[in-house]
PyMOL Python script that loads the backbone (N, CA, C, O; Angstrom):
from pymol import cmd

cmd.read_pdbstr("""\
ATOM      1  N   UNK A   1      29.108  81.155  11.419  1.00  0.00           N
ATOM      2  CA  UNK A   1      27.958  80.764  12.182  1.00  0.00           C
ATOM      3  C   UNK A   1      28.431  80.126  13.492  1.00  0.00           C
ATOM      4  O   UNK A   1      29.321  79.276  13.496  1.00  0.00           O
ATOM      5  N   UNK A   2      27.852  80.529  14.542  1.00  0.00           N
ATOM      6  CA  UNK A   2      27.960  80.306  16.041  1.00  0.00           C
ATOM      7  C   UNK A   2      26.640  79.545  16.324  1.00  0.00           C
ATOM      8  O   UNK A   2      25.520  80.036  16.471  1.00  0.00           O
ATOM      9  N   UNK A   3      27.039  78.130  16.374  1.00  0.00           N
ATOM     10  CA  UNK A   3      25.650  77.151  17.563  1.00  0.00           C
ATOM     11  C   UNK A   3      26.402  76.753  18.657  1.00  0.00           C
ATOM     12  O   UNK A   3      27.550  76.311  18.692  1.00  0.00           O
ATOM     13  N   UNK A   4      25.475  77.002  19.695  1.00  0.00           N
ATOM     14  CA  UNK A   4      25.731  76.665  21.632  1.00  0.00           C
ATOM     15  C   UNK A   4      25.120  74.895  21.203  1.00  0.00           C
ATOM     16  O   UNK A   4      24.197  74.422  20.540  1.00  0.00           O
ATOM     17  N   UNK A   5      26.404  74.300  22.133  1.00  0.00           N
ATOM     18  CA  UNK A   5      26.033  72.769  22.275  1.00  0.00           C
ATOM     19  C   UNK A   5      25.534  72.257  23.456  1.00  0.00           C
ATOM     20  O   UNK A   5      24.417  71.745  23.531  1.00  0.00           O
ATOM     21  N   UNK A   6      26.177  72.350  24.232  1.00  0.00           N
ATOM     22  CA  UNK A   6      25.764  72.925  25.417  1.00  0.00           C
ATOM     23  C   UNK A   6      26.505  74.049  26.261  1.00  0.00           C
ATOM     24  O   UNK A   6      27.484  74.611  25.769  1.00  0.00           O
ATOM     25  N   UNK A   7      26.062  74.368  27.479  1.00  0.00           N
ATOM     26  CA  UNK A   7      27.028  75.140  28.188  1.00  0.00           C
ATOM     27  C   UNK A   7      28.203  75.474  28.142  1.00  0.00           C
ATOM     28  O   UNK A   7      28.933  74.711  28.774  1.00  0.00           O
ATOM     29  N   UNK A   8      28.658  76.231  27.696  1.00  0.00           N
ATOM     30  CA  UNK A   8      30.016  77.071  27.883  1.00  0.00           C
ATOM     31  C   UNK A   8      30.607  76.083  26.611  1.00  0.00           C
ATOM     32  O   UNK A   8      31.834  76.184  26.622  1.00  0.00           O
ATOM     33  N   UNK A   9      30.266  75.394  25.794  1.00  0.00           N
ATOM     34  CA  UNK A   9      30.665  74.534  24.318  1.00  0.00           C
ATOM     35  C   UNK A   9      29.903  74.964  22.970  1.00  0.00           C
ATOM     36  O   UNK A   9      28.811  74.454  22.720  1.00  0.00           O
ATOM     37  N   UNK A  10      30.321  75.643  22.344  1.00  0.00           N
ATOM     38  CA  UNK A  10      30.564  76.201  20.648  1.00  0.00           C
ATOM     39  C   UNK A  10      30.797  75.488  19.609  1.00  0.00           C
ATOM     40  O   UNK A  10      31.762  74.726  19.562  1.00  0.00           O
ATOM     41  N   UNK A  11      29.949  75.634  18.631  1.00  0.00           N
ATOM     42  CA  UNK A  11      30.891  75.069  17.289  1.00  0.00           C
ATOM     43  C   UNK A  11      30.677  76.373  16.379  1.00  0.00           C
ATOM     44  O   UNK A  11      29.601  76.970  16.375  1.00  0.00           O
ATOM     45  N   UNK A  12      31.662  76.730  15.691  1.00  0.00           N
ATOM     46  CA  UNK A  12      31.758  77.534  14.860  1.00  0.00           C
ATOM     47  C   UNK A  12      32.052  77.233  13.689  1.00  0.00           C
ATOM     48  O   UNK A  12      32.925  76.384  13.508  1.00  0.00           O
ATOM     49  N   UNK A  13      31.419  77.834  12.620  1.00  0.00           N
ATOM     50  CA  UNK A  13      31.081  77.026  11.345  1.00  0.00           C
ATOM     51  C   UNK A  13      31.747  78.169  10.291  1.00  0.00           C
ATOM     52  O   UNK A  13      31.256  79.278  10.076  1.00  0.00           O
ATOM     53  N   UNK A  14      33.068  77.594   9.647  1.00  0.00           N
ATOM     54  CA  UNK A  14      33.317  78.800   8.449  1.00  0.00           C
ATOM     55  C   UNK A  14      34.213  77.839   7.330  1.00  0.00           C
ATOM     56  O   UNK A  14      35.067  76.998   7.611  1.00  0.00           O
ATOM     57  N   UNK A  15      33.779  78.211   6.111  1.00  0.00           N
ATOM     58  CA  UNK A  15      34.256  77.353   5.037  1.00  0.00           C
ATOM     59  C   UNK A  15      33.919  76.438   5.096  1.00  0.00           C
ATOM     60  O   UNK A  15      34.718  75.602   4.674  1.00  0.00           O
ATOM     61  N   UNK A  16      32.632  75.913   5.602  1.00  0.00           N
ATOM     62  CA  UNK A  16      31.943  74.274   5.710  1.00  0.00           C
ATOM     63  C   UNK A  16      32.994  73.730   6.413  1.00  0.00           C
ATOM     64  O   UNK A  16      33.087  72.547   6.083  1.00  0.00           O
ATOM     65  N   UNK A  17      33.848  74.036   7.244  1.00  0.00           N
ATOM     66  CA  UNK A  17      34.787  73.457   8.809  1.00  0.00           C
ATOM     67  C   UNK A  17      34.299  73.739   9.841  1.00  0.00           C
ATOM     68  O   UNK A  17      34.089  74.924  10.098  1.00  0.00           O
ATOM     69  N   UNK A  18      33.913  72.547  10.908  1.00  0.00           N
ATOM     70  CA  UNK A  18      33.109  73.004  12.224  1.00  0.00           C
ATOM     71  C   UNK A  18      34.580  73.337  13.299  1.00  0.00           C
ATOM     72  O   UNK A  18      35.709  72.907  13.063  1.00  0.00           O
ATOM     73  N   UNK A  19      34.311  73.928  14.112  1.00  0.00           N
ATOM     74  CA  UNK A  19      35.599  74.067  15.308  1.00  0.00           C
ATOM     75  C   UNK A  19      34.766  74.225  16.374  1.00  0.00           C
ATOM     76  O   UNK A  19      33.995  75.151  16.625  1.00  0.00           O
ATOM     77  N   UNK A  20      35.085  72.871  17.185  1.00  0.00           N
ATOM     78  CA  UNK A  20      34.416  73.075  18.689  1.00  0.00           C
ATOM     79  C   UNK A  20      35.381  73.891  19.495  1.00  0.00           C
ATOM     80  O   UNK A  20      36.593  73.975  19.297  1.00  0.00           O
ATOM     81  N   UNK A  21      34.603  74.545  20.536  1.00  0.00           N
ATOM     82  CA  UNK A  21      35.383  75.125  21.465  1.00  0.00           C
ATOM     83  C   UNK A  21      34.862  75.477  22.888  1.00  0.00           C
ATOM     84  O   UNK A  21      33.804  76.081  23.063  1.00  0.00           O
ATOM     85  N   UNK A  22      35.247  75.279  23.363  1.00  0.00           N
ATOM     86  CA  UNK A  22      35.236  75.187  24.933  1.00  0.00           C
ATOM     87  C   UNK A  22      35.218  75.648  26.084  1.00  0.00           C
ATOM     88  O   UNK A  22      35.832  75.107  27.004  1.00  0.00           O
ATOM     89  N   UNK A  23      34.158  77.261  26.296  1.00  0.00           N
ATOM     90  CA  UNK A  23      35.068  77.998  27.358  1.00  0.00           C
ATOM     91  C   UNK A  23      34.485  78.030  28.634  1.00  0.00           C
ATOM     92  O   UNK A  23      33.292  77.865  28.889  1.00  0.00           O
ATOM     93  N   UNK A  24      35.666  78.315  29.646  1.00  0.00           N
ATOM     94  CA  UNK A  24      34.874  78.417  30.807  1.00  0.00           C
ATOM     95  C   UNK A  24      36.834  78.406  32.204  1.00  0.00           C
ATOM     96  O   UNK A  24      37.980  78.800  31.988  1.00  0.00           O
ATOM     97  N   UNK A  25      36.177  77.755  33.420  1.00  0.00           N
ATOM     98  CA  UNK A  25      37.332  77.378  33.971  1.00  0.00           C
ATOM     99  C   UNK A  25      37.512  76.641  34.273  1.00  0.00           C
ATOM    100  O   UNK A  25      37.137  75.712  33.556  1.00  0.00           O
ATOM    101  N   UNK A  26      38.423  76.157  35.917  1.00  0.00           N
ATOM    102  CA  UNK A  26      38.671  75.052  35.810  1.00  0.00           C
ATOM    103  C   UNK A  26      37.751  73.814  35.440  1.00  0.00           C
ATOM    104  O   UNK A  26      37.705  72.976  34.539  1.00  0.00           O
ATOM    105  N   UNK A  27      36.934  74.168  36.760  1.00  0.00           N
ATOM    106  CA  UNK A  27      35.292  73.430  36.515  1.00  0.00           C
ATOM    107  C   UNK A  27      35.638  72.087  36.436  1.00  0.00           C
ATOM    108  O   UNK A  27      36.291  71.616  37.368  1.00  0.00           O
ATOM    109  N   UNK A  28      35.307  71.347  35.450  1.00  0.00           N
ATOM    110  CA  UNK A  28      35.403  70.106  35.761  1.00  0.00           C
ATOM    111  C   UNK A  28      35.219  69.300  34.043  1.00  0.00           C
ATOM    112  O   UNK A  28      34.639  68.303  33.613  1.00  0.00           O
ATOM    113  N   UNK A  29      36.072  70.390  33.460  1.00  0.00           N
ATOM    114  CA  UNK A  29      36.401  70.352  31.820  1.00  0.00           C
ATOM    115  C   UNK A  29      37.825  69.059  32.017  1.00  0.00           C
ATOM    116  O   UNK A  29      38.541  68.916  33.009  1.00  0.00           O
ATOM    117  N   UNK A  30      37.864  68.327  30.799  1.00  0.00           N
ATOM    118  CA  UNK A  30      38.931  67.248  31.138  1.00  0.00           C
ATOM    119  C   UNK A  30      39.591  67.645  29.425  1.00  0.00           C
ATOM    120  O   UNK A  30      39.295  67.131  28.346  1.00  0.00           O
ATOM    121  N   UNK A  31      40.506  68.683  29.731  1.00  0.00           N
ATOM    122  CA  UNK A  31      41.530  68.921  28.679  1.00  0.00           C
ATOM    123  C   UNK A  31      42.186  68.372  27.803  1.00  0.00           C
ATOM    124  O   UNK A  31      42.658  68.923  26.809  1.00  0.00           O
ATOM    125  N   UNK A  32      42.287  66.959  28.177  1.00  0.00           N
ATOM    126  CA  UNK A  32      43.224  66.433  27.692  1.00  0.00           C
ATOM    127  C   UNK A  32      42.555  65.366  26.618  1.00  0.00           C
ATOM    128  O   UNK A  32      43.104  64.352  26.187  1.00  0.00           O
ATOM    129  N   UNK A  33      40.976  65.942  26.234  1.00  0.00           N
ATOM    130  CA  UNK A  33      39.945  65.351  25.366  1.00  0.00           C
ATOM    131  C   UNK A  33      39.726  66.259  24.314  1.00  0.00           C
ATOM    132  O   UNK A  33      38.915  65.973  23.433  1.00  0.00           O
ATOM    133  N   UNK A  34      40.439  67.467  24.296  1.00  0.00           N
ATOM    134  CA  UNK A  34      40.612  68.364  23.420  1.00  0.00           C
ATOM    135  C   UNK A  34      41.971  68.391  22.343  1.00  0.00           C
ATOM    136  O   UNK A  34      43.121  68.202  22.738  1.00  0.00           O
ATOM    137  N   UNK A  35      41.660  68.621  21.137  1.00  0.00           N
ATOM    138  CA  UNK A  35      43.050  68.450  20.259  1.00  0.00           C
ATOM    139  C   UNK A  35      44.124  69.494  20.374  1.00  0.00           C
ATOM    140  O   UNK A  35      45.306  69.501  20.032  1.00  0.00           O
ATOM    141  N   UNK A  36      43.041  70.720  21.190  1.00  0.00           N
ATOM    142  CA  UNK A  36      43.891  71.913  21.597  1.00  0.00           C
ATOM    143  C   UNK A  36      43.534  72.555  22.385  1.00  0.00           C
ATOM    144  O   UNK A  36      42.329  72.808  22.406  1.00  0.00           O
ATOM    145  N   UNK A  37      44.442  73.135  23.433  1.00  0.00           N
ATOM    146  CA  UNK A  37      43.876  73.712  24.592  1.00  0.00           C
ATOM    147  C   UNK A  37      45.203  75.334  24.454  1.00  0.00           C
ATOM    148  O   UNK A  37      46.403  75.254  24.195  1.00  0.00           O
ATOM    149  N   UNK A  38      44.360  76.660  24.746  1.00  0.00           N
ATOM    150  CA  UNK A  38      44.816  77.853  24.796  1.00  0.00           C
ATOM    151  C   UNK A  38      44.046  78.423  26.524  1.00  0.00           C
ATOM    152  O   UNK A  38      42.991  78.347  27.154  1.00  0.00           O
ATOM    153  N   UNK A  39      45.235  78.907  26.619  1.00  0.00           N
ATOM    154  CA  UNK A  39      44.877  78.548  28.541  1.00  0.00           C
ATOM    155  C   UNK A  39      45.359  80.489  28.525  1.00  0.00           C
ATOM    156  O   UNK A  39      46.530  80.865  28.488  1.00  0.00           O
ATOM    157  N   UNK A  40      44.255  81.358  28.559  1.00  0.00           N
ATOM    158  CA  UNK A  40      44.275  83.079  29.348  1.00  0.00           C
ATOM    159  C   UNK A  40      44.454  82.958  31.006  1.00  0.00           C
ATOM    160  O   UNK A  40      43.667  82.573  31.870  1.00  0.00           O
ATOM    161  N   UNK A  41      45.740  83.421  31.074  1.00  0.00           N
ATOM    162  CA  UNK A  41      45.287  83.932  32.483  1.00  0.00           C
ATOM    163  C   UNK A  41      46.234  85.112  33.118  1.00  0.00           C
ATOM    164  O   UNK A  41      47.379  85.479  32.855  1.00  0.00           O
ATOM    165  N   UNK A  42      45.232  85.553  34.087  1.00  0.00           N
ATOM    166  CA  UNK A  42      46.185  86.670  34.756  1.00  0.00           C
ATOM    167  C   UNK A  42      46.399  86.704  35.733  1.00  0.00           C
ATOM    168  O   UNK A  42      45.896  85.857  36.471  1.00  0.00           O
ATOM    169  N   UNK A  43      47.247  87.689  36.249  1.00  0.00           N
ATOM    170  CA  UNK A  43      48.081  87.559  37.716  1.00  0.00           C
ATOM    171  C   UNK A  43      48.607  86.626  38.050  1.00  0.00           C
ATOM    172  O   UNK A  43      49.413  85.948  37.412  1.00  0.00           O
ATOM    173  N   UNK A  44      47.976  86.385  39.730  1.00  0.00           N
ATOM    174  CA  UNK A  44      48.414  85.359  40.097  1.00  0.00           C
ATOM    175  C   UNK A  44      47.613  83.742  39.661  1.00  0.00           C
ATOM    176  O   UNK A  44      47.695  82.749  40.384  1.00  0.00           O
ATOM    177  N   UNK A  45      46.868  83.789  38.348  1.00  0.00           N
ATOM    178  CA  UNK A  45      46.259  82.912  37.957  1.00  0.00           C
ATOM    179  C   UNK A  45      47.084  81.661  37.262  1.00  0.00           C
ATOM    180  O   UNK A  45      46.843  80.529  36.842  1.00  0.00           O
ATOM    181  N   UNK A  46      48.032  82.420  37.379  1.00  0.00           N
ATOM    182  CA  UNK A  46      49.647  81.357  36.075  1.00  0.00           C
ATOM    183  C   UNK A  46      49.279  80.095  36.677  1.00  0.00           C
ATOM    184  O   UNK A  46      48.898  79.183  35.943  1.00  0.00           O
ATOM    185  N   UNK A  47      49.369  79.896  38.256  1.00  0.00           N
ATOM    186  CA  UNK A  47      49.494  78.818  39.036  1.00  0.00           C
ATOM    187  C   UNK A  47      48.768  77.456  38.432  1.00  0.00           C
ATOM    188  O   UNK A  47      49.176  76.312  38.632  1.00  0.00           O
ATOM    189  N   UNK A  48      47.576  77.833  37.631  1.00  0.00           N
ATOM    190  CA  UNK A  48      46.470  77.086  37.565  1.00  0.00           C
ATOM    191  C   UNK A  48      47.346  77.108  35.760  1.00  0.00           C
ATOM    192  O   UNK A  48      48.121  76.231  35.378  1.00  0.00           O
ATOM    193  N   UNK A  49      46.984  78.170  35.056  1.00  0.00           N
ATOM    194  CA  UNK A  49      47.630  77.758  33.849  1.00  0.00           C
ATOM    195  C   UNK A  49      48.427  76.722  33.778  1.00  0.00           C
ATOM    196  O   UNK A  49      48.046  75.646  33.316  1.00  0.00           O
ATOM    197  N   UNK A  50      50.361  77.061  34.509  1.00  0.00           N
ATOM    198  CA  UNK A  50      51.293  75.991  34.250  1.00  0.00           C
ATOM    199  C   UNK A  50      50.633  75.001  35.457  1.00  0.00           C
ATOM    200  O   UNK A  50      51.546  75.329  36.216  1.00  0.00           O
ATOM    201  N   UNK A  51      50.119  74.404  35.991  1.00  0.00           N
ATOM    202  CA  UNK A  51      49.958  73.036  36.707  1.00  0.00           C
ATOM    203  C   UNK A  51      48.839  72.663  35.574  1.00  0.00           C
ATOM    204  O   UNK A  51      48.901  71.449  35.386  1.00  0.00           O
ATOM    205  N   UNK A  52      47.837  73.268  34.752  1.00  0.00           N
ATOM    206  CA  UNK A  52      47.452  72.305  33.880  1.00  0.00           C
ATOM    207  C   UNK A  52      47.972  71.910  32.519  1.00  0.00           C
ATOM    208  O   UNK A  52      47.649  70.897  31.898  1.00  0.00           O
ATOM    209  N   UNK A  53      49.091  73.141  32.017  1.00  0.00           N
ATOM    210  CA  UNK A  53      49.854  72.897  30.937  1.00  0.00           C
ATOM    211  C   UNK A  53      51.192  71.406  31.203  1.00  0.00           C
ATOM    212  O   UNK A  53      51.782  70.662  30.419  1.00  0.00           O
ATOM    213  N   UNK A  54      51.184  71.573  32.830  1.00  0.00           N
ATOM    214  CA  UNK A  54      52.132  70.501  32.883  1.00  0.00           C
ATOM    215  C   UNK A  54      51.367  69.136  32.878  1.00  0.00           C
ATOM    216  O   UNK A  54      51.686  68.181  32.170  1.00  0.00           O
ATOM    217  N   UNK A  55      50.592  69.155  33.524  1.00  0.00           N
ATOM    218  CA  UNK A  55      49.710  67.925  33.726  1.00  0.00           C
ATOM    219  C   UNK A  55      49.355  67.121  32.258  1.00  0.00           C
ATOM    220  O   UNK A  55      49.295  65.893  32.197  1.00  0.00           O
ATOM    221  N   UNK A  56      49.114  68.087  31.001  1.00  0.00           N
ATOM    222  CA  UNK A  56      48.575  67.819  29.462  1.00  0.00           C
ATOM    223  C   UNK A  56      50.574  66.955  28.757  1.00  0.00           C
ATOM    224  O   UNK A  56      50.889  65.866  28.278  1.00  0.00           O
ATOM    225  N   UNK A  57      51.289  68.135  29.081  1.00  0.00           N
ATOM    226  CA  UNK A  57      52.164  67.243  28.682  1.00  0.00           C
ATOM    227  C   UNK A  57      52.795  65.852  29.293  1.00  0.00           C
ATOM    228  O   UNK A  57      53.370  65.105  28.502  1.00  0.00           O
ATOM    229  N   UNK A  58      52.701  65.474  30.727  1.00  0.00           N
ATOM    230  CA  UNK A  58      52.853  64.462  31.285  1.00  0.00           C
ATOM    231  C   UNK A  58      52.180  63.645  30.523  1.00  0.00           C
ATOM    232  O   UNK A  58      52.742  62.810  29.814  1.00  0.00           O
ATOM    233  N   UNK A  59      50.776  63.809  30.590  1.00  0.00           N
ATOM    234  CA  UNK A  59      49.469  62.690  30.256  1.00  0.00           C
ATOM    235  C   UNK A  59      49.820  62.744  28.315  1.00  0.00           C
ATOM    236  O   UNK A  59      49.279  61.913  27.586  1.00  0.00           O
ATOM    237  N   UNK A  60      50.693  63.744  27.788  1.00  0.00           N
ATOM    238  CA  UNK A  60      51.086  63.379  26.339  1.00  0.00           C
ATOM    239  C   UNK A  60      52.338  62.481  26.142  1.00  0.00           C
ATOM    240  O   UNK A  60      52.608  61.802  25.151  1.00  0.00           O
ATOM    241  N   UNK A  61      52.898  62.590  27.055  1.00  0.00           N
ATOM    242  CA  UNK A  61      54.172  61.691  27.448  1.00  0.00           C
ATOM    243  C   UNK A  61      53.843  60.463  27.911  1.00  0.00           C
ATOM    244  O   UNK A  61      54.512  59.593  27.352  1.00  0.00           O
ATOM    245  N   UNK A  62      52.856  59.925  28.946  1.00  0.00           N
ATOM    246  CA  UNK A  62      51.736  58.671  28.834  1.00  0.00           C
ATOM    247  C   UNK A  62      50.855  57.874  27.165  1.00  0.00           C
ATOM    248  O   UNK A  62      50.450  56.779  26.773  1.00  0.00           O
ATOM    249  N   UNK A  63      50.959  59.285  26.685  1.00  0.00           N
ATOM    250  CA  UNK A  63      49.831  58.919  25.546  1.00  0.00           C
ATOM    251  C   UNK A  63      48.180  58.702  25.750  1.00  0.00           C
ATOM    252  O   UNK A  63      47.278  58.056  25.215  1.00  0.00           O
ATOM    253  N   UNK A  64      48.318  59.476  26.658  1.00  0.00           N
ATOM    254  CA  UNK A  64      47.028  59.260  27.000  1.00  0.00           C
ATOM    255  C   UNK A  64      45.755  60.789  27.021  1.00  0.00           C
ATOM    256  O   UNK A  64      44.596  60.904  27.417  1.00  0.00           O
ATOM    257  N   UNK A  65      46.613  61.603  26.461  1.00  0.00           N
ATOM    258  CA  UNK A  65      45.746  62.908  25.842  1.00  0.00           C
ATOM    259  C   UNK A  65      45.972  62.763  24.376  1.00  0.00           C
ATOM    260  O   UNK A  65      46.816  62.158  23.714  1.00  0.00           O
ATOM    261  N   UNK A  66      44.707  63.690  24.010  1.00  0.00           N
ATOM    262  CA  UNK A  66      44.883  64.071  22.309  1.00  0.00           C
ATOM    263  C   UNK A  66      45.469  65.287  22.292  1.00  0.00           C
ATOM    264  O   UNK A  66      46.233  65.391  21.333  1.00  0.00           O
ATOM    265  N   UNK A  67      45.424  66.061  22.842  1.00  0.00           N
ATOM    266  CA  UNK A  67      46.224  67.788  22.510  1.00  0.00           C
ATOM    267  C   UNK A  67      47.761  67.790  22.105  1.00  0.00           C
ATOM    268  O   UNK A  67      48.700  67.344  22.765  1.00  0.00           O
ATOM    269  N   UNK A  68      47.788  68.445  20.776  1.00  0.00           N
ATOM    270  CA  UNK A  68      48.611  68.620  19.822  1.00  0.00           C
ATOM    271  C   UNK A  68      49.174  70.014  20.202  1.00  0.00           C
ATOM    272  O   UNK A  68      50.323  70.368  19.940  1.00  0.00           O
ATOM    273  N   UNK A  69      48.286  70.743  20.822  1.00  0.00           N
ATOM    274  CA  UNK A  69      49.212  72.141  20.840  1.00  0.00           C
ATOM    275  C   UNK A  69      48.328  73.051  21.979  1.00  0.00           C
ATOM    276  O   UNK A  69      47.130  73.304  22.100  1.00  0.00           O
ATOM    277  N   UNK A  70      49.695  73.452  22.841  1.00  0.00           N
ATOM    278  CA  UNK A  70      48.732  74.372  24.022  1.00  0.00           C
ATOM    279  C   UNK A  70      49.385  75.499  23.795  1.00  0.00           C
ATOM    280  O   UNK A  70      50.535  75.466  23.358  1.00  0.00           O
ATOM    281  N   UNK A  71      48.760  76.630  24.053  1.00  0.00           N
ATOM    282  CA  UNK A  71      49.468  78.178  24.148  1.00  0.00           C
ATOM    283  C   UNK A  71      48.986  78.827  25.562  1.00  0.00           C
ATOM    284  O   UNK A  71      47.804  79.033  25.836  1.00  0.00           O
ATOM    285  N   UNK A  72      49.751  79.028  26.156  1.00  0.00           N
ATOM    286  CA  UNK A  72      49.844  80.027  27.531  1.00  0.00           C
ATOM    287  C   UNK A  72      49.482  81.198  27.290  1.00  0.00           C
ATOM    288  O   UNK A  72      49.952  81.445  26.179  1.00  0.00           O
ATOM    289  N   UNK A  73      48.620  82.570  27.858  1.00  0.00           N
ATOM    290  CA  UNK A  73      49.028  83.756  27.645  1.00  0.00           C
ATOM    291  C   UNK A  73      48.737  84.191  28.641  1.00  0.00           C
ATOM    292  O   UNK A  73      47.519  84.215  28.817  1.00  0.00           O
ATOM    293  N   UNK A  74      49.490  84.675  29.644  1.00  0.00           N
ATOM    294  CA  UNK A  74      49.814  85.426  30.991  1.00  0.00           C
ATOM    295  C   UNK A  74      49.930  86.537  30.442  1.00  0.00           C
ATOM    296  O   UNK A  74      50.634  86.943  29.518  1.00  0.00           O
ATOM    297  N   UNK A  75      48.771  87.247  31.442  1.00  0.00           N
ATOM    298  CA  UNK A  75      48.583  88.521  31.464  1.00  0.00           C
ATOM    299  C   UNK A  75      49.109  89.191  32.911  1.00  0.00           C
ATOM    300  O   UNK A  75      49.127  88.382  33.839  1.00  0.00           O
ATOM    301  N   UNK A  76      49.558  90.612  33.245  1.00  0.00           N
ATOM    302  CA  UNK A  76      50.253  90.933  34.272  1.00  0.00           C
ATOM    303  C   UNK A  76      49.922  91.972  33.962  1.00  0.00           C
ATOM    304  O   UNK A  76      49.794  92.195  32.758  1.00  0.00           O
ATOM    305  N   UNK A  77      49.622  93.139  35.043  1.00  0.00           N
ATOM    306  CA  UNK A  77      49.747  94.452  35.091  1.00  0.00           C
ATOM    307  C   UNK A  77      51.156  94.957  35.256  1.00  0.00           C
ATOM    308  O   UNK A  77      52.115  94.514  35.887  1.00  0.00           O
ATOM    309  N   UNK A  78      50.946  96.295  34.299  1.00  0.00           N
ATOM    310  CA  UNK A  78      52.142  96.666  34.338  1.00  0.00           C
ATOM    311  C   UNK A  78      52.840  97.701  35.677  1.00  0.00           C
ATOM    312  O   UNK A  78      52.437  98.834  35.938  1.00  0.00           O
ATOM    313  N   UNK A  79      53.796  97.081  36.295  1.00  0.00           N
ATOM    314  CA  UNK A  79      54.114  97.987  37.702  1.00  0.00           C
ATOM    315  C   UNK A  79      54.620  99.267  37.730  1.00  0.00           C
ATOM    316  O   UNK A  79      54.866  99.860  38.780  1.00  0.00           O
ATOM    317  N   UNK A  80      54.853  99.898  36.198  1.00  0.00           N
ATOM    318  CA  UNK A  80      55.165 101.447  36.294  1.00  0.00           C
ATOM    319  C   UNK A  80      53.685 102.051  36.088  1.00  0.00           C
ATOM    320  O   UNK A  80      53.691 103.282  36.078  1.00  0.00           O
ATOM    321  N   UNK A  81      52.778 101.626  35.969  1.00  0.00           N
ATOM    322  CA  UNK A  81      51.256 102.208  35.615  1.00  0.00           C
ATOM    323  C   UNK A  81      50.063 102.474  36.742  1.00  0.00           C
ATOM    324  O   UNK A  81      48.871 102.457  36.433  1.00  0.00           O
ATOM    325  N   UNK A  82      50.442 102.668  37.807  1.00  0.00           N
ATOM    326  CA  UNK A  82      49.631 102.340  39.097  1.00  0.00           C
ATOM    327  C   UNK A  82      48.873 103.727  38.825  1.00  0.00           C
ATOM    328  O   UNK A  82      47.987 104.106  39.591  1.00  0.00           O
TER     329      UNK A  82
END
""", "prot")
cmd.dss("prot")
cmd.show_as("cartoon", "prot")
cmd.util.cbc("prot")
cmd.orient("prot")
C-alpha cells in the first residue's frame, strides 16, 4: 500500500512496516533528516550527486545527520552507441 503525505513524500506499507520516502530534487529537501538517502543521476548531473554525498558524510563526521547509508547511481550514455 502506497499513501502520498505530502508532495513528492510516500509511505509505503508492506508486512505492517511503514517506509517513508522522498522523491524529487534538489529543491529544498534537507537529507541529512533522512536515515537513507539513494541519489540517481545522469550525465553531467554527478556534480550535484557527489557535492551532496560529500556534504552527508562531513555533517556524519559532525554528527549531525541521521543517514546510515547513501548509494550513488550514475548513469552515462554509452559513447560507442550514438
Amino acid at each position: 500500500m502506497v499513501r502520498t503525505v505530502r508532495r513528492f513524500t510516500y509511505v509505503f506499507t508492506n508486512a505492517g512496516c511503514d517506509t517513508t520516502l522522498g522523491l524529487g530534487g534538489p529543491g529544498y529537501t534537507v537529507y541529512a533528516s533522512y536515515s537513507a538517502a539513494i541519489f540517481f543521476c545522469g550525465g553531467s548531473g554527478i556534480s550535484f550527486g557527489l557535492s551532496t554525498v560529500q556534504e552527508l558524510v562531513q555533517r556524519d563526521l559532525e554528527r549531525t545527520s541521521h543517514v546510515k547509508f547513501i548509494e550513488l547511481i550514475w548513469c552515462v550514455q554509452d559513447p560507442g552507441k550514438q
